[in-house]
N, C-alpha and C positions, 0 to 999 in steps of 0.2 A: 819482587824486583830482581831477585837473585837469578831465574830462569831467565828474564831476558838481557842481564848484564850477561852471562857465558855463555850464549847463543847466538848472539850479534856481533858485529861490529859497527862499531861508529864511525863515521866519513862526514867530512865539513869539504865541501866543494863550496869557492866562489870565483867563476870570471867576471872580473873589471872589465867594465867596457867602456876607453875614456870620453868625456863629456865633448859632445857635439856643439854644446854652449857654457860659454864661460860669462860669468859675475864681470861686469865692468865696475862694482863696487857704488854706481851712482842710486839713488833712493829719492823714491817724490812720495810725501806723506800729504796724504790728500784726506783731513776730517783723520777717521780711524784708520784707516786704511795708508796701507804703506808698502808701494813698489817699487820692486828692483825691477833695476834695467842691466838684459843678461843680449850679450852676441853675441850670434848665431858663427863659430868659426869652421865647420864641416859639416857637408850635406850628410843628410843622417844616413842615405843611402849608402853612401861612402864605409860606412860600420856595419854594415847589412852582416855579412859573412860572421863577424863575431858573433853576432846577434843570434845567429841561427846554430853558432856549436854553444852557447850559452842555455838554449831554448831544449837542443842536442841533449845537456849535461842532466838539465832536470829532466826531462821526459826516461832518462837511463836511469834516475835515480830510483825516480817513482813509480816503476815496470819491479823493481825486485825491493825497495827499502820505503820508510816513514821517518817521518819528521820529526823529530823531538825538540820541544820550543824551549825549556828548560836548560838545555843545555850546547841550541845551536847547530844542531848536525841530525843526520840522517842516520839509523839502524838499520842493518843490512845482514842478514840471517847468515852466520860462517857459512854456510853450505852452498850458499850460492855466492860467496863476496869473489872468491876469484877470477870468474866470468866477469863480474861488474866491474873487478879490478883493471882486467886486461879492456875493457870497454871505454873506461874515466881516464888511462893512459891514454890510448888513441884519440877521443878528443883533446887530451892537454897537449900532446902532440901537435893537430892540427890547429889550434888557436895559436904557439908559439910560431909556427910556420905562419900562419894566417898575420901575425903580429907583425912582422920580420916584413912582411909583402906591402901592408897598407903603410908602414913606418917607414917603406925606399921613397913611397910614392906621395908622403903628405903634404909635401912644400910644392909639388904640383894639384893636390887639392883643394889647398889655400889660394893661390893664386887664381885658378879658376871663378871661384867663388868671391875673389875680388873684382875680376875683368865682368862678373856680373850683376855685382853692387857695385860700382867704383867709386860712388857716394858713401860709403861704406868701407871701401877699403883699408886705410886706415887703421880704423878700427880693428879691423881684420886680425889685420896683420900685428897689432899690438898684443891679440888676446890669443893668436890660435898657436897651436901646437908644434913646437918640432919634432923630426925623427926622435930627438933621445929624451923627450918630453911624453911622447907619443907612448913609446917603449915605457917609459915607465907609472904608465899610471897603467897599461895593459897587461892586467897581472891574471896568472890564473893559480889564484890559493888552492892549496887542497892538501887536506891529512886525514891519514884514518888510523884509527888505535882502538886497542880491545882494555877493558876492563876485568877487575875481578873485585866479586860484591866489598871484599873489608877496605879497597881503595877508597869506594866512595864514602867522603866526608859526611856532606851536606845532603841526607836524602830523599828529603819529604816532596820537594817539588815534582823530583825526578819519581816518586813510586807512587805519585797520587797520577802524574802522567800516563804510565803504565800503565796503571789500570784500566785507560782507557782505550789502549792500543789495538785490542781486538775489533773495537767500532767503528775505532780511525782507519784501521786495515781492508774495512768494507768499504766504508769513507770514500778513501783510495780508491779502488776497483773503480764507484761510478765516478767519480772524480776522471780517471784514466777513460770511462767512455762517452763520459759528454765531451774530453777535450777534443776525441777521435770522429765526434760528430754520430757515433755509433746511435744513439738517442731520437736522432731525425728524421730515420729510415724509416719511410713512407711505402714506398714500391714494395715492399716484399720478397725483393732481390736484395742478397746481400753478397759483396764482392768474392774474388777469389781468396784475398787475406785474412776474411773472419776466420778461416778456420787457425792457423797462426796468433789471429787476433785473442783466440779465447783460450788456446795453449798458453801465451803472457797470463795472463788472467787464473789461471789456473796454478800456473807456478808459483806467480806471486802470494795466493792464497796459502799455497802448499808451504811454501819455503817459513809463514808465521803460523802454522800449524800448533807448536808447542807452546801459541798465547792460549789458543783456544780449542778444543774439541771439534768444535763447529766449523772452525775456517780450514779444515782438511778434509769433512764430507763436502764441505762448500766447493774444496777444491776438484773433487771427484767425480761431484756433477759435472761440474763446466765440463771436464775433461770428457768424460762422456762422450758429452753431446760434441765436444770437437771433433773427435776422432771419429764419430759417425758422418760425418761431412766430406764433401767430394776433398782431394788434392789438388788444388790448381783451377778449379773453375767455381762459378757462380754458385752460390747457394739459393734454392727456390723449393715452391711445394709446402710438405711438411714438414722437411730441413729448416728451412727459413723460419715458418711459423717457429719451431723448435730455438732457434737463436735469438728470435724475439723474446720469448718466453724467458733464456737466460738474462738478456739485459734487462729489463724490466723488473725481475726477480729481485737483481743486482742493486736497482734502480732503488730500492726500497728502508725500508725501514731497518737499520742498520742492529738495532736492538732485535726489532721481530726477528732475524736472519738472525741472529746469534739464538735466539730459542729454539726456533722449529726449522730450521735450516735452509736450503733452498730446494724446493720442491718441484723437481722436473726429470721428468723419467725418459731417458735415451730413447730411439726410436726402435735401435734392433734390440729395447729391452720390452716393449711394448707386446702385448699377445696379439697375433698375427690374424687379420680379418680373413676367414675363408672365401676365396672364392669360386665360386660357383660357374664353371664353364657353359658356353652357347651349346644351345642345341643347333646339330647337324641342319643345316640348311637342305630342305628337299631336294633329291633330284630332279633338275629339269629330264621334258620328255619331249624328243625332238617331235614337232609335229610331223604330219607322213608328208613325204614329197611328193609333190602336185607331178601329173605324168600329162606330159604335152604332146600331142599327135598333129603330125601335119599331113594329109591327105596329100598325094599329087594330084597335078590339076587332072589331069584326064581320066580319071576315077571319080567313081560316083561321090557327092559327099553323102557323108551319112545323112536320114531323115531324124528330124526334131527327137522324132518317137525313139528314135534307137539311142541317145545320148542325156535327152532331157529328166532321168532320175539318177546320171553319175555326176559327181560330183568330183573326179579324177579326171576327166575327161574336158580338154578346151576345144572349143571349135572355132578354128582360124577364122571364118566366117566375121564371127565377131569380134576381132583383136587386131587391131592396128600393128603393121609390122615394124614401123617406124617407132612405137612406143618399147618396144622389146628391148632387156637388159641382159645381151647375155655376156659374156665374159671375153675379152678378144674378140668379138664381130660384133659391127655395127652396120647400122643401116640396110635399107633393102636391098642394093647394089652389094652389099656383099655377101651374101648367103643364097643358096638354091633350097628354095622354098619345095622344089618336087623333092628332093634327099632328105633334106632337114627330117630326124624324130628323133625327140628326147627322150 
């Protein structure tokens, strides 16, 4: 327990996000069963934006830290907490700005929401929220503090937990890729942010290194195989195959991955297939150019006997001049057939 009290730190992030439905406190007990009746005072739309830096908060958390249920908060490796630090500011940031926005504007989202129940409003308007109601149920808790092992009192919860944290660290990893939908991929293409995607993955492995032996070769694979990936475009091919292979690895058996590691060899670490170049395609050999003779008319033509064993030789005689392709002159009209010899 000692190595992961002075290695961590612990963080309890909670944003409130106040209720879109309030208790009107009425109950119909019907047999066993027994229901409240709750009013609906703001579209839940309305809270969207908290929703998504709330959503924000864990996704930040669970990219570099783990949960510890024991004692309510999250562990977060020194080495990496000031990056996270400056990351859990910026949203508490934006959710007090985000608070401050939907709190000018709620006495106009109540009233909306009555002009469209007006049977209803009433109601409404008895149970929903105002600006300094609003503000204050919109809270965004958050502290983080370091330990030192002779502080803790009480320790058995907390070091039987521990013990498990190398499993839970893998846990994590596929945890973080079925949320990213990374699991699904069919196609064989994988975006341009896998490689980003699996540098996370790799850090986070990295950064809980000093649980386990295995979650820092763990971490050195993934790395690998990221860095052998294009920057900026699609993953396809072998590559791809290759980041399948990491998720799926990932995907598994959280114990087996702590014994025998993860087993996936880079591609520019792979021995290189020779190969074997084309042979030279033959030269073509231009056949010989036909040679064309055109007798003038008032010359004898030649007899059968003098021309009928060459095979170089045409006799206009038999060739249509209207069929003739020569280059720049066409038809019989425009050539003189007494000049013509090719």
């Amino acid at each position: 327990m000692q190595h992961v009290v002075e290695n961590c730190v612990f963080v309890a992030v909670s944003p409130r996000i106040p209720a879109d439905t309030r208790s009107t406190g009425e109950k119909v007990i019907t047999g066993t069963k027994i229901e409240e009746h709750k009013q609906i005072v703001l579209d839940p739309a309305y809270l969207a934006p908290l929703k998504a830096i709330k959503s924000a908060v864990r996704r930040k958390l669970m990219t570099a830290g783990t949960p510890v249920e024991s004692i309510g908060a999250w562990i977060i490796p020194i080495k990496v907490w000031p990056a996270i630090r400056g990351d859990i500011e910026d949203l508490k940031a934006r959710w007090e700005a985000g608070v401050e926005d939907l709190a000018s504007r709620v006495s106009e989202q109540v009233q909306a929401l009555c002009d469209k129940y007006p049977e209803d409003a009433d109601s409404i308007r008895a149970f929903a929220p105002t600006a300094k109601t609003f503000k204050e149920s919109a809270k965004f808790l958050y502290g983080a503090y370091s330990l030192q092992s002779d502080q803790v009192i009480e320790a058995a919860a907390m070091a039987a937990e521990f013990d498990e944290l190398p499993a839970q660290v893998i846990g994590d990893l596929a945890k973080i890729i079925k949320d990213n939908r990374k699991d699904m991929n069919t196609t064989g293409v994988y975006s341009s942010s896998t490689r980003d995607f699996l540098i996370m993955l790799a850090d986070k492995a990295a950064g809980f290194g000093f649980l386990h032996e295995k979650l820092e070769s763990i971490a050195n694979v993934i790395r690998g195989v990221a860095m052998s990936l294009p920057v900026g475009s699609q993953v396809t091919g072998p590559q791809s195959q290759q980041v399948k292979d990491v998720l799926n690895g990932l995907l598994g058996d959280p114990q087996a991955l702590l014994r025998d590691g993860l087993k996936i060899t880079p591609l520019d670490a792979q021995p290189k297939m020779e190969v074997i170049a084309p042979k030279p395609a033959a030269k073509k050999v231009a056949a010989p150019k036909l040679k064309v003779t055109l007798a003038p008319k008032t010359h004898r033509q030649p007899k059968r006997s003098d021309t009928e064993d060459r095979d170089d030789v045409v006799n206009f005689d038999d060739v249509q001049l209207d069929a003739l392709d020569i280059p720049g002159i066409t038809g019989r009209d425009a050539i003189d057939t007494d000049f013509l010899c090719i």
